[in-house]
C-alpha positions in Angstrom: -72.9 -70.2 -229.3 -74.6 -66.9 -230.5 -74.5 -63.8 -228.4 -78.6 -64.2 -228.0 -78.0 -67.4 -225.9 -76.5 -65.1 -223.0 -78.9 -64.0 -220.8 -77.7 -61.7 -217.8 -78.8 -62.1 -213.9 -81.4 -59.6 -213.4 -79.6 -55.9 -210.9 -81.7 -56.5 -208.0 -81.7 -52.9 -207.3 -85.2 -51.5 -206.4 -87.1 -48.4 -208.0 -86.0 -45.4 -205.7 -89.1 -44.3 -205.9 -90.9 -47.4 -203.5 -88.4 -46.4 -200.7 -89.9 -45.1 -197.8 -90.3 -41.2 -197.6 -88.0 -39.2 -194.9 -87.6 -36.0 -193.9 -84.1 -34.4 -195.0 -81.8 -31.4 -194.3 -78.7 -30.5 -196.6 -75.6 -29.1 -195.1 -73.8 -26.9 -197.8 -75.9 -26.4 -200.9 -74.0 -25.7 -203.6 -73.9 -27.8 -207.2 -73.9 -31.5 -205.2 -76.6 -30.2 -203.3 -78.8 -28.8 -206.2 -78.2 -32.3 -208.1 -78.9 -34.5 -204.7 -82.2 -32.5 -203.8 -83.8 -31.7 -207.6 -82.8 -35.4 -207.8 -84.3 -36.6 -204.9 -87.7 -34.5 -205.6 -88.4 -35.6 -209.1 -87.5 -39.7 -208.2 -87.9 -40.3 -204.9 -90.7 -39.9 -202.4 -88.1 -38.3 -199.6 -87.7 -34.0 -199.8 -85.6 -31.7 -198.4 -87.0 -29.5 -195.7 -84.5 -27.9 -194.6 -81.1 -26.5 -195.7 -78.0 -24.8 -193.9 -75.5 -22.7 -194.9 -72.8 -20.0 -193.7 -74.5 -17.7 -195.7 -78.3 -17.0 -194.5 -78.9 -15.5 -198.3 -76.9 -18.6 -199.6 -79.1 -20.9 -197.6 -82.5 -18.7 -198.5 -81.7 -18.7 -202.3 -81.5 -22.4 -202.3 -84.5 -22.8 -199.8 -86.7 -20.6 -202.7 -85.5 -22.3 -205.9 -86.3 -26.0 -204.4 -89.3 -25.3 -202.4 -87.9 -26.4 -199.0 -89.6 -25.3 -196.2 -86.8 -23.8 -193.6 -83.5 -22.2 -194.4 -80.6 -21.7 -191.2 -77.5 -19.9 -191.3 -75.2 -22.9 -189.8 -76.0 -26.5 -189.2 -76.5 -26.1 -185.6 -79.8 -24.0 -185.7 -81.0 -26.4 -188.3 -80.5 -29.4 -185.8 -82.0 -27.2 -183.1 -85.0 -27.0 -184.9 -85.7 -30.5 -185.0 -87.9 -32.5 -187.5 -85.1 -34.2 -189.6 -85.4 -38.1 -190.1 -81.6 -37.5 -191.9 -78.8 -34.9 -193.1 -76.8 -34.8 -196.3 -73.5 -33.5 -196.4 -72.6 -31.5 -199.6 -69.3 -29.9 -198.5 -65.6 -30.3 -199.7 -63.9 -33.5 -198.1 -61.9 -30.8 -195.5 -65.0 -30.0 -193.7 -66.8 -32.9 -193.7 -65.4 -34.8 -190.9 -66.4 -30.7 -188.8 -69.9 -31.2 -190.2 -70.8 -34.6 -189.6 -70.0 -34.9 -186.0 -72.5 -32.6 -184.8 -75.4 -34.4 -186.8 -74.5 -38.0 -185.3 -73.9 -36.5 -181.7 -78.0 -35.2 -182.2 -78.7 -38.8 -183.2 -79.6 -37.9 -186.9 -78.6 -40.2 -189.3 -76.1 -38.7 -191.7 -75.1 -39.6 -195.3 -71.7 -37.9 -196.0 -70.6 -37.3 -199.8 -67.8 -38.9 -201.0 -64.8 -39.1 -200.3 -66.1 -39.3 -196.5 -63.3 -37.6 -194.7 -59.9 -36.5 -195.4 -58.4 -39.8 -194.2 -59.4 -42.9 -192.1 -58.5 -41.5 -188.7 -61.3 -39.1 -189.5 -63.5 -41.4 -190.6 -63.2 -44.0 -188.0 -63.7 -41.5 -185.2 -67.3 -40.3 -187.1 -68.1 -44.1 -187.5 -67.4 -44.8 -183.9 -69.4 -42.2 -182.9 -71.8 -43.4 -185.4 -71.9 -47.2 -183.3 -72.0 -45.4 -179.9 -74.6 -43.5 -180.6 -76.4 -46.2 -182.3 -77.0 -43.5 -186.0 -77.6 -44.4 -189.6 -74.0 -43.2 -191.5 -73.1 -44.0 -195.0 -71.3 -42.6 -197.4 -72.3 -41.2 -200.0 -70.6 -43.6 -203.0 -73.1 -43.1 -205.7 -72.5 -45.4 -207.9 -72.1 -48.4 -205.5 -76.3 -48.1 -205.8 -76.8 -48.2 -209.1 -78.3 -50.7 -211.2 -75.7 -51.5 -213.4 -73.4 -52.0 -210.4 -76.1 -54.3 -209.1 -76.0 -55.8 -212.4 -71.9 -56.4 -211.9 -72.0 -57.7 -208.8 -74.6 -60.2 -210.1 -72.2 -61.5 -213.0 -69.7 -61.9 -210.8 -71.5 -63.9 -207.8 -72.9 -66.4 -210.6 -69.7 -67.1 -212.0 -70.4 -65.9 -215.6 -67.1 -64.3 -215.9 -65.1 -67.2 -213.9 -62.1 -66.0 -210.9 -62.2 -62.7 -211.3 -58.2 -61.6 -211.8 -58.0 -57.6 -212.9 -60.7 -54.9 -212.3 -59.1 -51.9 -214.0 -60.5 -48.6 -213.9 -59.2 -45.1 -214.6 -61.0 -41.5 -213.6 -59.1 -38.3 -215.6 -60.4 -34.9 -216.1 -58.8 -32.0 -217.3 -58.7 -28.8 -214.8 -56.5 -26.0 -216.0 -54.1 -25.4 -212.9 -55.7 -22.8 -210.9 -54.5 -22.4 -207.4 -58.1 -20.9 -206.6 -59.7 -23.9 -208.1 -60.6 -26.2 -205.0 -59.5 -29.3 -206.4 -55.5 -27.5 -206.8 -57.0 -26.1 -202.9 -55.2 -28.2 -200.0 -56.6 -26.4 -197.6 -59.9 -28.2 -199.4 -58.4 -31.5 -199.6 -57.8 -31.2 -203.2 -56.0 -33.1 -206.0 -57.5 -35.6 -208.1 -57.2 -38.8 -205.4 -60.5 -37.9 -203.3 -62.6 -36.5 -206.2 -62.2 -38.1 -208.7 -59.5 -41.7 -207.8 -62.1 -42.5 -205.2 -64.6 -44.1 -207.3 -61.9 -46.8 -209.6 -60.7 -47.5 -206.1 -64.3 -47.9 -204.4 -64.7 -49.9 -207.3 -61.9 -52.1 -207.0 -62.2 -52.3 -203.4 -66.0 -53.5 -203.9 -64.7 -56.7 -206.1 -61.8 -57.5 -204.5 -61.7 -56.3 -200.9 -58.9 -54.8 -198.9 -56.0 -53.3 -201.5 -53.3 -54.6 -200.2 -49.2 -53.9 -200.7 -50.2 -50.9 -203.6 -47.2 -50.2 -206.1 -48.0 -46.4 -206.0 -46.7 -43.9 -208.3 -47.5 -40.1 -209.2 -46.6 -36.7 -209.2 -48.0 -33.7 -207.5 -48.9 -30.2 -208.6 -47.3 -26.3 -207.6 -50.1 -26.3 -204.6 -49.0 -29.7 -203.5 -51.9 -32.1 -204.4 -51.4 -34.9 -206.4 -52.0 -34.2 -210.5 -51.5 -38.0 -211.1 -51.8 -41.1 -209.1 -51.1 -44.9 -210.4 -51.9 -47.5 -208.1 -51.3 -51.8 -208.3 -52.4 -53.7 -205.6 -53.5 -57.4 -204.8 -56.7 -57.8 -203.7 -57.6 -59.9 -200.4 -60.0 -61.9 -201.9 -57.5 -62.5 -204.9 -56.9 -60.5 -208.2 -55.2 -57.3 -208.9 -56.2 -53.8 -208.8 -54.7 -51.4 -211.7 -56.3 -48.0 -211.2 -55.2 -44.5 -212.1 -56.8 -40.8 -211.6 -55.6 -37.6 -212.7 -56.4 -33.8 -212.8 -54.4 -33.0 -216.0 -56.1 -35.2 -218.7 -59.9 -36.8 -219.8 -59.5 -40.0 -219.4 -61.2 -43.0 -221.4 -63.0 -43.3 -217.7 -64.4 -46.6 -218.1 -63.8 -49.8 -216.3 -63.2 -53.3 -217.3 -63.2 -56.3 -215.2 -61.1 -59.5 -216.1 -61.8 -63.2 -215.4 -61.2 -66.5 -216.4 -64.4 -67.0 -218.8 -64.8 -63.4 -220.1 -64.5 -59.7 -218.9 -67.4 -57.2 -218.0 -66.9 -53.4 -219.3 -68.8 -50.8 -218.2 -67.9 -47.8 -220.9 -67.5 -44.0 -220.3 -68.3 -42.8 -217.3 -68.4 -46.5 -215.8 -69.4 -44.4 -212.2 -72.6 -42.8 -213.7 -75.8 -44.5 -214.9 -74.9 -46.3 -218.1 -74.2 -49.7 -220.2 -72.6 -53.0 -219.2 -71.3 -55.3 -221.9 -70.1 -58.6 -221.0 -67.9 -60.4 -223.5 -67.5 -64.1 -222.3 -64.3 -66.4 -223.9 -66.8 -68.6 -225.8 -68.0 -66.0 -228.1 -70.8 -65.4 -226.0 -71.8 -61.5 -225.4 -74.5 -59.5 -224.2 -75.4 -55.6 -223.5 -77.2 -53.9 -221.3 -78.4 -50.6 -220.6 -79.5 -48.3 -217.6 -83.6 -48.2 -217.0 -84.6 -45.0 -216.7 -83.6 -41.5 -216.2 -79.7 -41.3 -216.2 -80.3 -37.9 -214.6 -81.8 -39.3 -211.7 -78.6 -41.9 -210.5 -78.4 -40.2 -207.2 -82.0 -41.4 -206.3 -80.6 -44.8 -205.7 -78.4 -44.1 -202.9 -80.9 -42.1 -201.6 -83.5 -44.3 -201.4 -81.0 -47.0 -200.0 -80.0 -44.7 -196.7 -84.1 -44.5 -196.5 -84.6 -48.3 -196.5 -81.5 -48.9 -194.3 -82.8 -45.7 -191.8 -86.7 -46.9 -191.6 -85.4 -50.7 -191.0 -83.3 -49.3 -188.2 -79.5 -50.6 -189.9 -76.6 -48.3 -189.1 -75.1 -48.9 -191.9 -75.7 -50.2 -195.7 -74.6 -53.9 -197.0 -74.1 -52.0 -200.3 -71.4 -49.6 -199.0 -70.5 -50.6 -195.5 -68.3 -48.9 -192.3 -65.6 -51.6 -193.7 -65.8 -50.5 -196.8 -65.1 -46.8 -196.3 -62.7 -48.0 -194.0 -60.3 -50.0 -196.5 -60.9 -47.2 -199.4 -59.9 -44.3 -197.1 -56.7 -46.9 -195.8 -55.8 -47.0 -199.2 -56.2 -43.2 -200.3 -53.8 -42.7 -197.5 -50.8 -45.2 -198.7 -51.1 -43.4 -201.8 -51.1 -39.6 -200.5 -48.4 -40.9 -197.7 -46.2 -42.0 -201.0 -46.8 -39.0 -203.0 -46.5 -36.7 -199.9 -49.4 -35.1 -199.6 -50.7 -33.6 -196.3 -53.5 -31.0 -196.0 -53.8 -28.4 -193.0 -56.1 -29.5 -190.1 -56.4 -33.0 -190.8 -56.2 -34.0 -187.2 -59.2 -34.1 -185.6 
């Protein structure tokens, strides 16, 4: 059969820009932040009104150069004020277990950049707050919202690609070993695991469910975060997990995922905006690419917390409390393997 006679499941993700509008404030603007809100202005019909910072310049500089409306030095007189419908989190994974649990005792919904915490105990006590308090908290896993995700999922819920039996997925950058660099930082809950490992194991956990009995393997660098992590695991709902991450190399950073009637790829940088290809065993094949601005790929997590928040959900069916859950379970096997430990991670 020729490759034309493949037709693909349409995403099902929405524009961002139908979601309903909401108020935000941002919680540590630096470069996440400045992509999140110029993202959020130019796709979405939310905007940032507020933003909070240590630094009251900080805060004011960001404030000017986005047109938000109020700037605070510290997250506390930015609650006080009121007038939020949500908060975004922009911090390093140390301080974002510190930052979130004053948002979700106010009752404001709170979408947490990835990874959410340091380690599950951290994020279970801000996602049982979360349920007590009956708040809106996600986290903030990009590229579980995008369209060629939706796409993926699609594939594999109609059966195009058969039992699904590997995903594998890799995430390497190079960073020259600086012990100033916050990714070599532990005090910053560095190494390449939560930056960069989290999204081929968010990944793998998305298709496959709980990683369970990981094969683990790595080394660490002169600060004591890990420089290279390997990790097999079965999945719960059947097939294997291969993923790696590392701080010392570009990887090919794409992702391919293996059935029993053909494989789906999703090329360099599978975790941004970009192309699927599925290549089926009977010769059959078909492409497709992103729709719209690849700059914008933030919108669509964005406009999901607004949907779930103006319906009234706690929590997204795209990237659920479970699913956090069994991601941060596994980053932890793999640190606890590699011995890694950061300063301050009990809460």
């Amino acid at each position: 059969m020729s490759a034309q006679t493949l037709s693909l499941p349409p995403h099902g993700v929405l524009d961002p820009a139908t979601a309903p509008p909401l108020r935000w404030g941002v919680i540590s603007p630096g470069s996440i932040a400045e992509q999140f809100t110029a993202t959020m202005h130019r796709a979405t019909a939310s905007r940032v009104v507020a933003v909070a910072s240590r630094s009251q310049d900080r805060a004011d500089a960001f404030a000017a150069k986005h047109g938000i409306e109020a700037a605070f030095a510290g997250p506390e007189a930015m609650l006080a004020a009121g007038g939020l419908d949500a908060v975004y989190i922009a911090s390093p994974h140390a301080q974002h277990h510190e930052l979130a649990r004053p948002v979700l005792e106010a009752g404001v919904p709170v979408l947490v950049e990835k990874a959410f915490t340091l380690n599950e105990s951290q994020a279970r006590d801000l996602l049982d707050l979360a349920q007590q308090r009956g708040v809106f908290a996600m986290e903030a896993m990009w590229a579980r919202f995008l369209p060629q995700y939706g796409l993926l999922r699609a594939v594999i819920s109609e059966g195009l690609i058969g039992e699904v039996i590997q995903v594998e997925a890799d995430h390497g950058q190079a960073f020259p070993e600086a012990p100033a660099h916050r990714l070599y930082a532990p005090e910053l809950g560095g190494g390449a695991l939560l930056d960069l490992g989290v999204y081929p194991l968010s990944l793998a956990q998305m298709l496959l469910g709980d990683l369970q009995d990981p094969a683990i393997r790595g080394e660490l660098t002169a600060t004591g975060v890990d420089a290279f992590a390997g990790v097999v695991a079965r999945g719960e709902r059947g097939g294997w997990a291969v993923v790696s991450t590392t701080l010392r190399a570009r990887t090919a950073n794409r992702a391919v995922i293996a059935g029993t009637r053909g494989r789906v790829v999703l090329p360099s940088p599978f975790y941004a905006p970009g192309d699927v290809e599925v290549v089926l065993d009977d010769g059959r094949t078909a492409s497709w690419s992103h729709p719209g601005d690849v700059d914008d790929g933030m919108a669509f997590e964005i406009a999901e917390a607004a949907r779930c928040i103006t319906a009234g959900e706690s929590q997204s069916a795209l990237m659920t409390w479970k699913d956090t859950l069994s991601v941060m379970h596994t980053m932890d096997a793999v640190r606890s393997a590699l011995g890694v430990t950061y300063p301050g991670e009990a809460h």
